[in-house]
Every structure is written in C-alpha cells, then in structure tokens.
C-alpha positions as CSV (number, residue, x, y, z in Angstrom):
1,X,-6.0,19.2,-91.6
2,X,-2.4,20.2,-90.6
3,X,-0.6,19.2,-87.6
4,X,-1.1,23.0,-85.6
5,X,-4.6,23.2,-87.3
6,X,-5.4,19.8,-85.4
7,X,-3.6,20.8,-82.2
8,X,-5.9,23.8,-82.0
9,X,-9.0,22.5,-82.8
10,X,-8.3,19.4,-79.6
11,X,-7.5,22.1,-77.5
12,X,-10.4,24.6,-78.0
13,X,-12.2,26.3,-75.1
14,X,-15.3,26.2,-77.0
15,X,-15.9,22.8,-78.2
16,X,-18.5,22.8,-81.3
17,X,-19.3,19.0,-80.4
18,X,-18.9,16.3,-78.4
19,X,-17.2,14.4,-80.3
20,X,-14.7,17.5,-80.2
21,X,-14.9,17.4,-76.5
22,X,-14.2,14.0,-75.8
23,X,-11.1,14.0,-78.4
24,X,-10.1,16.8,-76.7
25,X,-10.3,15.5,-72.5
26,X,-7.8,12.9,-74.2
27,X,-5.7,15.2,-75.7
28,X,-5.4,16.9,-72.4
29,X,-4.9,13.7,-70.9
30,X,-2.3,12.4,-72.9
31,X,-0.4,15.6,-72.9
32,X,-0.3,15.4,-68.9
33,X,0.6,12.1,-69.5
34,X,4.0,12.1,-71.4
35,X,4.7,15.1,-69.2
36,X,5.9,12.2,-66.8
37,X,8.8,10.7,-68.4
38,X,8.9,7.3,-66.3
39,X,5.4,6.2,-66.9
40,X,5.8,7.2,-71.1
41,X,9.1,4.4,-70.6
42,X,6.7,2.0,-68.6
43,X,3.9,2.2,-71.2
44,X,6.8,1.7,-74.0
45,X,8.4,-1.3,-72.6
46,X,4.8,-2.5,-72.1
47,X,3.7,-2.6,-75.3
48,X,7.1,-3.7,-76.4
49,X,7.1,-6.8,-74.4
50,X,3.1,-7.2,-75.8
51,X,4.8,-6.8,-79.0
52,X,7.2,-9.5,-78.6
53,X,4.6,-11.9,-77.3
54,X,2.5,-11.3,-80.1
55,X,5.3,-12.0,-82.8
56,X,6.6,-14.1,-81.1
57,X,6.4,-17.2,-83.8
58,X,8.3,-14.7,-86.1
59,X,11.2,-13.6,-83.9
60,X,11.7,-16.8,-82.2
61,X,15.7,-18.4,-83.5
62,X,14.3,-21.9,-82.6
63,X,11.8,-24.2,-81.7
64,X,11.1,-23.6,-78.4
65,X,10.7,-27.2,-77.2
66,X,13.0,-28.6,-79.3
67,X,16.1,-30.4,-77.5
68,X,19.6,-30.5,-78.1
69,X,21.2,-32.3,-75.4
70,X,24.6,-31.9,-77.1
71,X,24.4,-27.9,-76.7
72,X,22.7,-27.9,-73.3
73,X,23.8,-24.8,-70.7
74,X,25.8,-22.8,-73.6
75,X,26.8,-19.8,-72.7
76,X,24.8,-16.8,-74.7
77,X,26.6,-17.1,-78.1
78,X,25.5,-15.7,-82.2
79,X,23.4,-18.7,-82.4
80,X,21.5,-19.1,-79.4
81,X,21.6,-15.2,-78.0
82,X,20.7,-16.0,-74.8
83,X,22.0,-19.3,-74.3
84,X,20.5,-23.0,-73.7
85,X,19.0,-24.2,-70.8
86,X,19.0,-27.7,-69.3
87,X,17.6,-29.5,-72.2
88,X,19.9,-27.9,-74.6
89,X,16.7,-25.7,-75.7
90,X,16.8,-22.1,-77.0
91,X,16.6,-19.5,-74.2
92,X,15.8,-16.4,-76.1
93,X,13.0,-18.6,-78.3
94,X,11.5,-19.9,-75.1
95,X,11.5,-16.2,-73.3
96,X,9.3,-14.9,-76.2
97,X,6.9,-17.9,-76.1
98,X,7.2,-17.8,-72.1
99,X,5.9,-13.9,-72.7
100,X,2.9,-15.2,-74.5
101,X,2.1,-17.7,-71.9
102,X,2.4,-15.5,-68.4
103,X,1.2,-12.1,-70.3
104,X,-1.4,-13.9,-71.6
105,X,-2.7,-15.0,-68.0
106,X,-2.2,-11.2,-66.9
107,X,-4.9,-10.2,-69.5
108,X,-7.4,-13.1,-69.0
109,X,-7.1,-12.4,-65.2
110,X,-8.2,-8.7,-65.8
111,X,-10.2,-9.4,-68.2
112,X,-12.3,-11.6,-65.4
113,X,-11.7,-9.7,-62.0
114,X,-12.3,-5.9,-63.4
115,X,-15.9,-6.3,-64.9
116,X,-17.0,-9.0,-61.8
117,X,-15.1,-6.3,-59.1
118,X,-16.6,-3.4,-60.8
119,X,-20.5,-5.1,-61.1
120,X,-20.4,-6.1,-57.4
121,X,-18.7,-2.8,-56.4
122,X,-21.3,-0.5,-58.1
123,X,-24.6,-3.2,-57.1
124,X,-23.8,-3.5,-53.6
125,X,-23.0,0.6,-53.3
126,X,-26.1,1.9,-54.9
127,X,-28.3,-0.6,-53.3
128,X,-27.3,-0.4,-50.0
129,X,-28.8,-2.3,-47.1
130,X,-28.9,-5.9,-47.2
131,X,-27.7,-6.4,-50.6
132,X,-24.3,-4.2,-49.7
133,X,-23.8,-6.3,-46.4
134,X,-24.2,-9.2,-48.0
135,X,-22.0,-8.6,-51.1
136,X,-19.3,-6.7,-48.9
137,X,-19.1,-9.8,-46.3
138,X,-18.5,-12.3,-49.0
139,X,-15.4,-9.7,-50.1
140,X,-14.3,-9.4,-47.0
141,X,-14.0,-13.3,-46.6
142,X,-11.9,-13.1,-49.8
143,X,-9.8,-10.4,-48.4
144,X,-9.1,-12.0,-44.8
145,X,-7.1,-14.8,-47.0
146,X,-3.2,-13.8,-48.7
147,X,-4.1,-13.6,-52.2
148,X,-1.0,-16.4,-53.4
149,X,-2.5,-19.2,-50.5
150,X,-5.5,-18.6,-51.7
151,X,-4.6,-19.4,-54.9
152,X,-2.9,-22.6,-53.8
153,X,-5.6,-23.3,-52.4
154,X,-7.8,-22.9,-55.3
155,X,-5.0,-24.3,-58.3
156,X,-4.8,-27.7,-55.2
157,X,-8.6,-28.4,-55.3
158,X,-8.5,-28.0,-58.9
159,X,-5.6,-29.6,-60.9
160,X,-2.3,-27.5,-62.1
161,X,-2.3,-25.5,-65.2
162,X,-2.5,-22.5,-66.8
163,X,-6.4,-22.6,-66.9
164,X,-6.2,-23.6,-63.4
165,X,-4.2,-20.8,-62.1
166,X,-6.3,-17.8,-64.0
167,X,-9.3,-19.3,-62.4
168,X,-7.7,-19.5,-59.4
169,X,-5.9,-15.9,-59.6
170,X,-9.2,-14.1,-60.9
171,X,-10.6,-15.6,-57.5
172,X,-8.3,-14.5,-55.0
173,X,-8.1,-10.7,-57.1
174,X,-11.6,-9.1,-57.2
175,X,-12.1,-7.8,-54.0
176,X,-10.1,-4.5,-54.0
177,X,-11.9,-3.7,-57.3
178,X,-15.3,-4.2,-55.7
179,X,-14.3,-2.1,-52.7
180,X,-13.0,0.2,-54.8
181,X,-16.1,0.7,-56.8
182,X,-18.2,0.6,-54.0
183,X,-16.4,3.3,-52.1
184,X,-16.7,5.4,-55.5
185,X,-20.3,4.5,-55.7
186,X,-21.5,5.7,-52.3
187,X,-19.8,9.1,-52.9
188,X,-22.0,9.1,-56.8
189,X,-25.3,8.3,-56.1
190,X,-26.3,11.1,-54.2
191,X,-24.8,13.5,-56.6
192,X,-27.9,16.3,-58.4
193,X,-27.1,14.3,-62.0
194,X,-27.6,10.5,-60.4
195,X,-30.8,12.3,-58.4
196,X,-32.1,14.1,-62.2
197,X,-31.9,10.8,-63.2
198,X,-33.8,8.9,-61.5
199,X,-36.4,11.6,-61.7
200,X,-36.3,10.8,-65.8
201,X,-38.2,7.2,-64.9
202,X,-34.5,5.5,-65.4
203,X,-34.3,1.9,-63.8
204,X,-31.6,1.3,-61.1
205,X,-30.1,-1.0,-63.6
206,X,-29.8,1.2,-65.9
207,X,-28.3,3.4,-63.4
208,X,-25.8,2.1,-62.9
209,X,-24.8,0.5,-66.1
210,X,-24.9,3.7,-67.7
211,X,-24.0,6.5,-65.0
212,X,-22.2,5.2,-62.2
213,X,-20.1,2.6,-64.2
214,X,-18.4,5.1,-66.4
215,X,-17.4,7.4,-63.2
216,X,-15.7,4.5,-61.3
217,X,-13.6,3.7,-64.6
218,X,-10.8,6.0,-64.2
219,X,-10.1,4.7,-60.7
220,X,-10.5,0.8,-61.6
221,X,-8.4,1.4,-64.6
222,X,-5.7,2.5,-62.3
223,X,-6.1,-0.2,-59.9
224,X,-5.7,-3.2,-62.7
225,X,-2.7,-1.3,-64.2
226,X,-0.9,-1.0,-60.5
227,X,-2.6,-4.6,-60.0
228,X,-1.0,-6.2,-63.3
229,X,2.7,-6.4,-61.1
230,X,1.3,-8.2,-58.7
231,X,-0.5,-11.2,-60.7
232,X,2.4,-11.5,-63.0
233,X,4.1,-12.5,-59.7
234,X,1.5,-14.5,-58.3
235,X,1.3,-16.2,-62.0
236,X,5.2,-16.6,-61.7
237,X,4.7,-17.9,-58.2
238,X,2.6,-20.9,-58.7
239,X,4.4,-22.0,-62.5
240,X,7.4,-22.0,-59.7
241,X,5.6,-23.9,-57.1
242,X,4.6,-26.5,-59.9
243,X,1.0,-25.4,-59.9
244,X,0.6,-23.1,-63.0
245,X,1.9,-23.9,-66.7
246,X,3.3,-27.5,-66.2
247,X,6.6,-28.2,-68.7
248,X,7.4,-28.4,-71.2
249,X,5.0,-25.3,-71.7
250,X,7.2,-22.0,-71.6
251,X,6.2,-19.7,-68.7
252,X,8.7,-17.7,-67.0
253,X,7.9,-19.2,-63.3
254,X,8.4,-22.3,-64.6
255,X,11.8,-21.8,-66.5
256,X,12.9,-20.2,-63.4
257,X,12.1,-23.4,-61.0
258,X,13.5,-26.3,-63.7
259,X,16.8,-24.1,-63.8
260,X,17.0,-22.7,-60.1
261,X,19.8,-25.8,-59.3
262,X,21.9,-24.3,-62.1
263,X,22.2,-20.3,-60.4
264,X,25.7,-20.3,-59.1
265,X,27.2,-21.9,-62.2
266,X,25.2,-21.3,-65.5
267,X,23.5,-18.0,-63.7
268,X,21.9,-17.5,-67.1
269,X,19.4,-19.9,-67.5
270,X,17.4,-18.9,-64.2
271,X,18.1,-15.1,-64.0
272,X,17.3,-14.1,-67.5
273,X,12.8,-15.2,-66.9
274,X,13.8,-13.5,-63.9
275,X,14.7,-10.1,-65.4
276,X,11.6,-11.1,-67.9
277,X,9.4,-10.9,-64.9
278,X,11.4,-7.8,-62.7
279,X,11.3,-6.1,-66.3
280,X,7.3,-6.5,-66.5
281,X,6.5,-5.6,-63.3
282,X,8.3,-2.8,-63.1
283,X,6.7,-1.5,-66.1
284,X,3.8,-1.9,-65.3
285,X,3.9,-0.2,-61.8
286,X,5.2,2.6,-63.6
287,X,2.7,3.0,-66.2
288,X,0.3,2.4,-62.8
289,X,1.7,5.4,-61.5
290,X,1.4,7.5,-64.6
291,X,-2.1,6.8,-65.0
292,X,-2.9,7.7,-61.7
293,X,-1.1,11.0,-61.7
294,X,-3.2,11.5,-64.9
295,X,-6.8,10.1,-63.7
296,X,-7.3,10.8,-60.3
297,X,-8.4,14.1,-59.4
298,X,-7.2,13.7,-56.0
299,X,-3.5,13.6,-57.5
300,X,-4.1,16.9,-59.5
C-alpha cells in the first residue's frame, strides 16, 4: 500500500471497519496534532530525554560514582563535557543516570495516581449518594493539604528514598484525577448509550469499567501529561530537601543541593540538573498543552 493510497484510506468518510475507524480518529488526531508546532518540540524533547535515560549505560563517558578528587570542579572540557562536580565525578555521566532516576519516579508516580484517581473518580460519580460523599470527602482532605508538605510529611513518617518519595508523591497527587473523573462521570451516566446499557442486564461494574472509563481517558490523559511538570519538581524538591534519592544515587534534586555552595564560582555543577529539570518540565507542559488542544472538545 503506497504512502497516498494509505493517506486516503485513514481518511475515508465511509469507513469499511472499525478497525479503519479507529486508525483513522488517530490519524485525524495526530494531524491536529503536529499542526501545533510547540507541543510536536515538547513531545520530541520528551522522548529524547526518555531516550537518554534509557541508554543511558551506553552514552555515559564515565562511571557515574566513580571519584577523582584530583579533577574535581573542572570546567566542561573534551573529556568530561560538562565538567566535574565536587567529588571530581563526571557531570554529563551523572545527568544521564540522574534522568533515569527522577524520570523514572515521574512514570511510577503516574503509573499509581492515574488508575487509583480514575477508579475513585468514576465509583464515587456513578454511584452517587453515600459512596460519592464519602469518597469525595476523603479527596477533599487530600486536597486541603500543599501537595510538597504533604509529601514531607509522608517521606518524614517513612524514611528517605526514592521508594519513599513515589509513595509519598502518588499520595499527595490523586485527587485532581478523581475529581476530574468524577466531574466527567456525572455528566456520562445519564447519557441514552449509558441508559441502553444498563437496560442490556450490564452490571454497574461493568459499567463503568467498560463505558464510562474509556470517556474520561482523553481528559485524565491530559491532566497526567500537564501534571508530569509538577511531580518532576516535587521529586526534585524533596532529593533537595534530603528526603528523596539519598547520595551517592544520581537524581537531579540531589546534585543540585550537594553543589548549591559552589553557584557563584563553578556555576556549572548546580545549574546544569537545573536546566535538566527547567528542560523537562517545560516539555512536558508543552506536550500538556498540545494534547489538550487535540483531546478536549471544549478546546475545538
């Protein structure tokens, strides 16, 4: 099948399947998609820096604990690209494995909070009465709390570390998912389709699971991607505060607050995790934004 042959069969008006249907909603997506220039340079430099995290054991120069007190604070040079820090140990070698370390927490965060937000979001606004007051009080308890103390809170009663602070994290960030999917809820269940059914024998589990779930995706996938800025700082916060990834483990927070005393004369060794984590979020607010242009009907 040739290139235009393809093109016209994604775009038909009168698809001959669904599989042809579905190919071609994501066609149409994607085409509205790159149309934004910003978000297409977001969602590159996103998968780049996944890229680099991945490969990181390949494209690191160095070990990225191993010391050299003799070449500590060099400047960015051929042999160490980005210069040493403190310890006399590889920069650009500990950025890459820093990336796996704080990007790593970002997915097992949303990997946590977006199926437990979406569950109690979609329970609590189908079911209604009790069940919704009771579920929507417990988020509002969560809510009444800054999402970082809380986390402090959490990582303190626990003990710091990077298992710490995505337990910690994914408790303080589910609430907005399970409003969100409780406010999308409400306005499905009524709907002729959720009301036919029902009428079919289907079980409110099943109900949900397979009817109301799938419509509140869209808008949850936004969220997370809009979300992701946010827990790479509050990730970065607490490995700066001493409470996430404890050294010599690279994490980005953490090689900013053992080199923060050096800023004003090797600027280097602080500011480039820094630019790592401005970099990230950035991106990913873009992409956020993209998505949301594309997804959200309300945008259109």
């Amino acid at each position: 099948m040739s290139a235009t042959t393809r093109r016209e069969w994604l775009l038909s008006d009168t698809p001959s399947s669904r599989s042809q249907a579905r190919w071609g909603r994501r066609y149409q997506l994607w085409l509205a998609f790159r149309r934004n220039w910003l978000a297409v340079a977001g969602l590159a430099v996103v998968v780049l820096m996944l890229l680099l995290a991945i490969f990181a054991p390949l494209l690191a120069t160095h070990d990225p604990g191993a010391q050299q007190l003799a070449n500590r604070l060099q400047p960015p040079s051929a042999e160490h690209w980005l210069g040493t820090d403190e310890l006399g140990r590889d920069s650009w070698s500990r950025l890459l494995y820093g990336g796996r370390v704080t990007l790593g927490m970002v997915v097992a965060v949303v990997a946590l909070v977006a199926p437990l937000g979406l569950i109690i979001g979609c329970v609590a606004g189908y079911a209604g009465g009790m069940v919704d007051k009771v579920l929507m009080r417990v988020t509002d308890v969560f809510l009444a709390f800054p999402r970082l103390i809380l986390a402090l809170a959490f990582v303190a009663a626990m003990r710091p570390g990077v298992e710490s602070a995505v337990i910690a994290i994914a408790l303080t960030a589910w609430p907005p998912y399970a409003r969100l999917a409780r406010a999308e809820t409400l306005t499905i269940r009524n709907t002729d389709y959720i009301a036919a059914v029902r009428m079919t024998g289907a079980s409110p589990w099943r109900v949900i699971w397979k009817h109301v779930t799938p419509m509140c995706m869209p808008s949850l996938t936004v969220r997370v991607t809009l979300d992701m800025s946010s827990i790479i700082l509050t990730a970065a916060g607490l490995g700066f505060l001493g409470l996430g990834a404890q050294p010599p483990i690279p994490e980005w927070g953490t090689m900013i607050a053992t080199a923060r005393r050096f800023i004003l004369e090797q600027w280097w060794v602080p500011v480039i995790p820094g630019i790592a984590i401005f970099t990230a979020s950035l991106a990913f607010n873009l992409l956020g934004d993209g998505l949301r242009d594309v997804l959200d009907p309300k945008q259109r």
